[in-house]
GUGUDO-325967 format. One record per residue (C-alpha): x, y, z. Coordinates in steps of 0.05 Angstrom, whole numbers. Example, Ala and Ser with C-alpha at 12.3 -4.5 7.8 and 13.67 -1.06 7.14 Angstrom:
<sites>
+--------+--------+--------+
!     xx !     yy !     zz !
+--------+--------+--------+
!    246 !    -90 !    156 !
!    273 !    -21 !    143 !
+--------+--------+--------+
</sites>
This chain:
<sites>
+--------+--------+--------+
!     xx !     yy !     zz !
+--------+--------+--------+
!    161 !    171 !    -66 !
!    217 !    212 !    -43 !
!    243 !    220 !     20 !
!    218 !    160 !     43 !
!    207 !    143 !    126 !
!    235 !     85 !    133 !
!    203 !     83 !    212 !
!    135 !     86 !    171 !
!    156 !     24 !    143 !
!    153 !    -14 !    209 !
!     79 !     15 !    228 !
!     63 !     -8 !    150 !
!     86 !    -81 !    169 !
!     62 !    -84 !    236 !
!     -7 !    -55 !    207 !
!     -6 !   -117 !    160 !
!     12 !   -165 !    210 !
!    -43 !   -150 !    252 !
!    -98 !   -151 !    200 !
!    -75 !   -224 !    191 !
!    -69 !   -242 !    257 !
!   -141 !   -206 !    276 !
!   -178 !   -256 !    213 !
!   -134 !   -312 !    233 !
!   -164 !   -317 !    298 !
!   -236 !   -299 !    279 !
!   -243 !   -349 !    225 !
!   -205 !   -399 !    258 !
!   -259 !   -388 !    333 !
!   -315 !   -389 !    291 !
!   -303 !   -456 !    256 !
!   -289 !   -483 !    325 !
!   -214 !   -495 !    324 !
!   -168 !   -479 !    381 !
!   -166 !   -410 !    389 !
!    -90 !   -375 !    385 !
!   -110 !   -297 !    413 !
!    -48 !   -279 !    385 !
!    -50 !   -203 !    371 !
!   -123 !   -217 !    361 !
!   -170 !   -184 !    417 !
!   -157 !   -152 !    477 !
!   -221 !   -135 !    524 !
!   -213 !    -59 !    498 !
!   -208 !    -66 !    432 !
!   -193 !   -118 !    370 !
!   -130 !   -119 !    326 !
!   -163 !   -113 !    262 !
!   -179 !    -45 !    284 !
!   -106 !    -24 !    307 !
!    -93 !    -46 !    228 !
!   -135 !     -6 !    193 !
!   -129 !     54 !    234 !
!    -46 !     59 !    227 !
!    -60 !     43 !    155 !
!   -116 !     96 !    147 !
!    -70 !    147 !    177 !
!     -9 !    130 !    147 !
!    -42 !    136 !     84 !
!    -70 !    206 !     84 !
!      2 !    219 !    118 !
!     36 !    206 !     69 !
!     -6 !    225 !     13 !
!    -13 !    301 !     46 !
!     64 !    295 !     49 !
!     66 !    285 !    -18 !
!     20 !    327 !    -46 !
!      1 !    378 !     -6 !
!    -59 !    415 !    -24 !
!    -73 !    396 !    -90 !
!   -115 !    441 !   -137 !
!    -72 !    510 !   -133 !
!    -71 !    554 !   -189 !
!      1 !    566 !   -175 !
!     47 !    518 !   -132 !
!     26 !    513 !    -66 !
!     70 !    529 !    -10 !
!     86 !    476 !     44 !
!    106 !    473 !    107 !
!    171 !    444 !    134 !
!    176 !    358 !    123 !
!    113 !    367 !     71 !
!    143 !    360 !      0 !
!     88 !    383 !    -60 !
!     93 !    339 !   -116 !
!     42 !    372 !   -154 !
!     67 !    387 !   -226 !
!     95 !    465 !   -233 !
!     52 !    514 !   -283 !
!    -10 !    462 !   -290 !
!    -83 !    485 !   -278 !
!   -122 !    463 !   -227 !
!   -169 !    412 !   -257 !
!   -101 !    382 !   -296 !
!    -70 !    370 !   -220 !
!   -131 !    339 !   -193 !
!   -132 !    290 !   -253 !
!    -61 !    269 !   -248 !
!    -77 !    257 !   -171 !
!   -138 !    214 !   -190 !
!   -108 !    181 !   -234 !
!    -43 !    156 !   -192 !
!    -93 !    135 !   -141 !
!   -136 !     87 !   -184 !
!    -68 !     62 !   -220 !
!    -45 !     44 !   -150 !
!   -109 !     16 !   -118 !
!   -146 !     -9 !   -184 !
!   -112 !    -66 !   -210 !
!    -85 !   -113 !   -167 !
!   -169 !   -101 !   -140 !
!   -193 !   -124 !   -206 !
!   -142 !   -182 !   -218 !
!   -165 !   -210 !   -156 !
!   -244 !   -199 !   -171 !
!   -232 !   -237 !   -239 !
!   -247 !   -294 !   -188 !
!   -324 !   -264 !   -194 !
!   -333 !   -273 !   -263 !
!   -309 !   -343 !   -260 !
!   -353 !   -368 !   -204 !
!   -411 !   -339 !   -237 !
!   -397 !   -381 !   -304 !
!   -391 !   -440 !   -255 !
!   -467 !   -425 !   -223 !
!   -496 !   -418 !   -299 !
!   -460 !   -494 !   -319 !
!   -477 !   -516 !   -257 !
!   -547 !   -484 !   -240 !
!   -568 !   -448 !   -292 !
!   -564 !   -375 !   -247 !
!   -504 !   -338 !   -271 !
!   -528 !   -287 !   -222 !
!   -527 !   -330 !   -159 !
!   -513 !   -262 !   -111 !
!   -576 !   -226 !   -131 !
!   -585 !   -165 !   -175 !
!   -528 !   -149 !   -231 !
!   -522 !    -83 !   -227 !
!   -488 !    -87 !   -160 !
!   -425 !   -115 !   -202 !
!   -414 !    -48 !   -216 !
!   -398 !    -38 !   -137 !
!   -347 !    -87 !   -156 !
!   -316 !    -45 !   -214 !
!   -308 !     11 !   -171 !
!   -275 !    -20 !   -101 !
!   -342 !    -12 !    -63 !
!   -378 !    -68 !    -69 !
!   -347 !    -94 !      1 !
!   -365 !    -31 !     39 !
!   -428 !    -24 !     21 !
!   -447 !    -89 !     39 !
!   -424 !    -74 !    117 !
!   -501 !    -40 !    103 !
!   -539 !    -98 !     88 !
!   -530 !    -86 !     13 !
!   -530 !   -151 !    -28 !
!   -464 !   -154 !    -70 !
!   -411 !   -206 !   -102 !
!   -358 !   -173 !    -52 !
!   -295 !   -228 !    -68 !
!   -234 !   -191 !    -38 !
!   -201 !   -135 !      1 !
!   -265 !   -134 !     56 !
!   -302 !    -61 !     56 !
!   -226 !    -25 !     55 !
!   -218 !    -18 !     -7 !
!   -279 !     22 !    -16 !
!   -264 !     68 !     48 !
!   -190 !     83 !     17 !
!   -226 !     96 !    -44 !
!   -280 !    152 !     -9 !
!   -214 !    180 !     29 !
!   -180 !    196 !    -35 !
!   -234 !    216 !    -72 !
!   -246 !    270 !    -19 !
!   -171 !    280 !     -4 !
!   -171 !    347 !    -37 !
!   -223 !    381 !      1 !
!   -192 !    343 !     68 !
!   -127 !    371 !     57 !
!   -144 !    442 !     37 !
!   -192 !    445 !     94 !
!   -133 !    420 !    145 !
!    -83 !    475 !    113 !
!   -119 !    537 !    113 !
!   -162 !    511 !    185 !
!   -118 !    450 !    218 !
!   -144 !    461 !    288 !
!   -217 !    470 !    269 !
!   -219 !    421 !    215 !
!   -193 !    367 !    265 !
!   -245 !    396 !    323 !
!   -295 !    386 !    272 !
!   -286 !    316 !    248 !
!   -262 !    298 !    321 !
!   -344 !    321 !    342 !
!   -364 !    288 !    278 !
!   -338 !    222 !    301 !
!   -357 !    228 !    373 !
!   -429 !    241 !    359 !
!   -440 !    171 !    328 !
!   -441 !    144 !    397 !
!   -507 !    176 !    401 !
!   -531 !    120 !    354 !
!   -564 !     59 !    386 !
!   -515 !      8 !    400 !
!   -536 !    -35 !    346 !
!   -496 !      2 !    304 !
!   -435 !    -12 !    339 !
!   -411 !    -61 !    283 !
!   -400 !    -16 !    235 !
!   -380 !     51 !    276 !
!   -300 !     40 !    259 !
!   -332 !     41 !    177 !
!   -380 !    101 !    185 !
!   -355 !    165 !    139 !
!   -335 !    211 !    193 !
!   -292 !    152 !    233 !
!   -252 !    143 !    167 !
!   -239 !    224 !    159 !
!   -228 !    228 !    231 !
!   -162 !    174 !    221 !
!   -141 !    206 !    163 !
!   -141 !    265 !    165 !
!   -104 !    255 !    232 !
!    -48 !    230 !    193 !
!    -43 !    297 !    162 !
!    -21 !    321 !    238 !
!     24 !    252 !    255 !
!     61 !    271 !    190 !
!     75 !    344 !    207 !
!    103 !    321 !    281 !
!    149 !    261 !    266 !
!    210 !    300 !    297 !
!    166 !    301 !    368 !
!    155 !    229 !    365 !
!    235 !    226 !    368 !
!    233 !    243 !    445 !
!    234 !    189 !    484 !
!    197 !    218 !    545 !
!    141 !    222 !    479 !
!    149 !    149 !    467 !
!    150 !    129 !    545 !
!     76 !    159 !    552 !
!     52 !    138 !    492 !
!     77 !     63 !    507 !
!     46 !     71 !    575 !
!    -20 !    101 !    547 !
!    -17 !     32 !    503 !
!    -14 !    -16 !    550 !
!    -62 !      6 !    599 !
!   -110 !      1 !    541 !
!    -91 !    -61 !    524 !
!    -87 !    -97 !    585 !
!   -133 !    -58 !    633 !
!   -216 !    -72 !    621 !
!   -255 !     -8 !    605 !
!   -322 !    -23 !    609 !
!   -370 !     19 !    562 !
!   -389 !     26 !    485 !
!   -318 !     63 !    481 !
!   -289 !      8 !    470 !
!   -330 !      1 !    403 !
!   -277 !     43 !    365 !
!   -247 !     96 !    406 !
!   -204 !     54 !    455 !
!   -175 !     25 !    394 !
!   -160 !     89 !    355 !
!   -133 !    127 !    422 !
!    -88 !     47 !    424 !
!    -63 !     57 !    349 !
!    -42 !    130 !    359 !
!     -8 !    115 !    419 !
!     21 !     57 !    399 !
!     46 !     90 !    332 !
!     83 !    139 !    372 !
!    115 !     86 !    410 !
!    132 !     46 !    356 !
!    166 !    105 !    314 !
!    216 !    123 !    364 !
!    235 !     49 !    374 !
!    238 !     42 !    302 !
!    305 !     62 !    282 !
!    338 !      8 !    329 !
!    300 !    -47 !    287 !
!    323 !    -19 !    214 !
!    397 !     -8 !    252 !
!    406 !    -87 !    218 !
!    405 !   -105 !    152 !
!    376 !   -176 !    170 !
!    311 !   -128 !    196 !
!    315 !    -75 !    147 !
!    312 !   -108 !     85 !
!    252 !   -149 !     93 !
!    220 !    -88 !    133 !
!    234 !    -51 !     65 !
!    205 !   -103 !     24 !
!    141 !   -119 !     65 !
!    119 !    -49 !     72 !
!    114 !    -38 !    -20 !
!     64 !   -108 !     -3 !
!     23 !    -74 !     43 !
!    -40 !    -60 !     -2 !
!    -42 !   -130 !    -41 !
!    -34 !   -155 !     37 !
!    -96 !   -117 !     58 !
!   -128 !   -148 !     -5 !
!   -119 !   -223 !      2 !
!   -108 !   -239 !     68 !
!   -183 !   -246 !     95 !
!   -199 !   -300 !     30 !
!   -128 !   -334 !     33 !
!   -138 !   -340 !    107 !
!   -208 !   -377 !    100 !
!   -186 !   -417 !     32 !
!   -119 !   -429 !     71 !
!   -156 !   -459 !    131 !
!   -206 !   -501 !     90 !
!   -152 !   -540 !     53 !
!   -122 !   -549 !    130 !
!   -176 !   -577 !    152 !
!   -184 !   -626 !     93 !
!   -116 !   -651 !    103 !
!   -128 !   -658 !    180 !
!   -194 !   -699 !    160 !
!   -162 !   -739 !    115 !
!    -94 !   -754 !    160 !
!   -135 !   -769 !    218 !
!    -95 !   -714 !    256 !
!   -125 !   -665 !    313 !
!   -121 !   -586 !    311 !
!    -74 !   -562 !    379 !
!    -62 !   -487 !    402 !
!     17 !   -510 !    380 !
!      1 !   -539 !    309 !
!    -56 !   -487 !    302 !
!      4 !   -431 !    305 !
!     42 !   -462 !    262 !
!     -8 !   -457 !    212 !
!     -7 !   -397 !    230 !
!     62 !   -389 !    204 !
!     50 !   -423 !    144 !
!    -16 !   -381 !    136 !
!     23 !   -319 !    130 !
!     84 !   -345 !     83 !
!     22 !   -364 !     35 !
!    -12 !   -301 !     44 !
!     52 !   -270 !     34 !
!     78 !   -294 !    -28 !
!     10 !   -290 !    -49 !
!     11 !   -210 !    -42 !
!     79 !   -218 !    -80 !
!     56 !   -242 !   -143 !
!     -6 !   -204 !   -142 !
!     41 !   -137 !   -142 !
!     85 !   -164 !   -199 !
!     27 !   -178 !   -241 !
!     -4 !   -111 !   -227 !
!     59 !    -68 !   -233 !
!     78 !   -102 !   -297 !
!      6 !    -88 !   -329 !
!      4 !    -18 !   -312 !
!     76 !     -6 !   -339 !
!     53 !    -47 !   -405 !
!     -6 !     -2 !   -408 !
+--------+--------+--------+
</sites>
């Protein structure tokens, strides 16, 4: 893309970071090892949610500073930091196909590479039991072929969800109905934002046992996105620093002070990720000031997908072969060697994400 924000980068990272760190320390409770609650909970809100909301927002951000409104007859206008890369003198339903078809180039493979691992476990269950269709019904691979078999199972629907947990099918829904989003926020930003902000405060009507999956629910994912829209077209406030002093106090009152209530269901954590993304921006340029933290910021960030995608299965797979090793070496699992696997978790899940991207980028420039 051009023009690239390198400060985005840093959110991108940090984003990706905390995903890992939030799984890490789930997994790792629930199997009954020491518990490291590094950037994992806080009594307001969980990491995992401060992940996917920055990378929600960053992506319709950046996709609306991209494209703009896509689907004008003519070139749309733009306003001043949004740059319109929709092709000159091209109809409207030609524009909306090249857009699509970026999208599912970008989010598509590296998805399906990993959920080969699906077909392969399911010749394994026919050697081995005679049930190639060990998940239930077979139609619901087709979930799989199109990136929502993981969401839809947040619902109680029986799938053979591998990888990439239910975000890849809420990025999907988000760009699928990008073009409306975006049109509706150009031509009506204050409304369309009052709209979808009373769209996503009237789930906490619902009984609280829907709680779980209030940060997945349509309107929560347009909400964050569609706010990203806004975060793009304001960067230059977020340079102030009396901008980035409330927005780093607003963050750490809402991390470290206990705000009882379903609130902190979702909302404290969204309010946290916007303030905190404001914080983080203004602070950002004194990190990519050195090459020693720019570089790898730089590099990270292009992994930040195929992250997303592996890191809850090569955290789990990861662990198991730990605790095999401790079994067999007779060795007991500590807070201090527990972080180190930590460490050595997130190198693997890492380089990992790296060769995932360098198979999918070289298929889709063979095909």
């Amino acid at each position: 893309m051009s023009n690239r924000i390198q400060e985005l980068d840093v959110l991108r990272v940090l984003a990706m970071f905390f995903v890992i760190t939030y799984h890490f320390g789930c997994e790792y409770a629930a199997a009954g090892l020491p518990f490291i609650n590094l950037f994992c909970t806080t009594s307001n809100y969980d990491f995992g949610n401060i992940a996917v909301t920055i990378f929600i927002a960053l992506s319709g951000g950046l996709l609306y500073k991209r494209y703009g409104v896509i689907g004008c007859e003519e070139r749309c206008p733009t306003q001043p930091g949004i740059t319109n890369d929709a092709p000159k003198n091209t109809n409207k339903f030609e524009q909306i196909k090249t857009f699509y078809v970026k999208r599912a180039k970008a989010i598509y493979p590296p998805f399906w590479i990993l959920s080969l691992y699906i077909p392969l476990s399911m010749i394994r269950h026919l050697v081995t039991d005679g049930n190639a269709f060990f998940l239930g019904n077979p139609v619901s691979l087709l979930l799989t072929v199109i990136g929502f078999d993981g969401y839809v199972k947040l619902f109680g629907v029986s799938t053979y969800a591998f990888c990439g947990d239910w975000f890849v099918g809420a990025i999907v829904m988000l760009y699928l109905l990008y073009p409306l989003l975006a049109k509706c926020y150009r031509n009506f930003p204050v409304v369309t934002l009052i709209v979808l902000a009373g769209l996503y405060a009237s789930q906490f009507l619902l009984p609280a046992e829907h709680d779980g999956i209030l940060s997945a629910l349509p309107a929560t994912l347009m909400f964050k996105f569609v706010i990203g829209f806004a975060l793009i077209e304001n960067l230059e406030r977020f340079k102030d620093w009396r901008v980035a002093a409330v927005a780093g106090g607003s963050f750490a009152v809402l991390t470290f002070v206990d705000i009882p209530g379903r609130l902190n269901t979702d909302a404290i954590g969204t309010f946290a990720s916007f303030a905190l993304f404001a914080a983080l921006f203004y602070l950002a340029p004194q990190l990519l000031r050195f090459k020693a933290t720019s570089v790898p910021i730089q590099k990270l960030a292009t992994l930040s997908y195929c992250v997303f995608l592996v890191q809850h299965v090569g955290i789990v797979w990861v662990q198991g072969a730990f605790v095999k090793i401790f079994e067999k070496m007779h060795w007991s699992f500590t807070q201090w060697n527990v972080l180190a696997l930590f460490t050595c978790t997130l190198v693997i899940i890492v380089l990992v994400a790296w060769i995932l991207k360098l198979v999918s980028d070289k298929l889709v420039q063979k095909r």
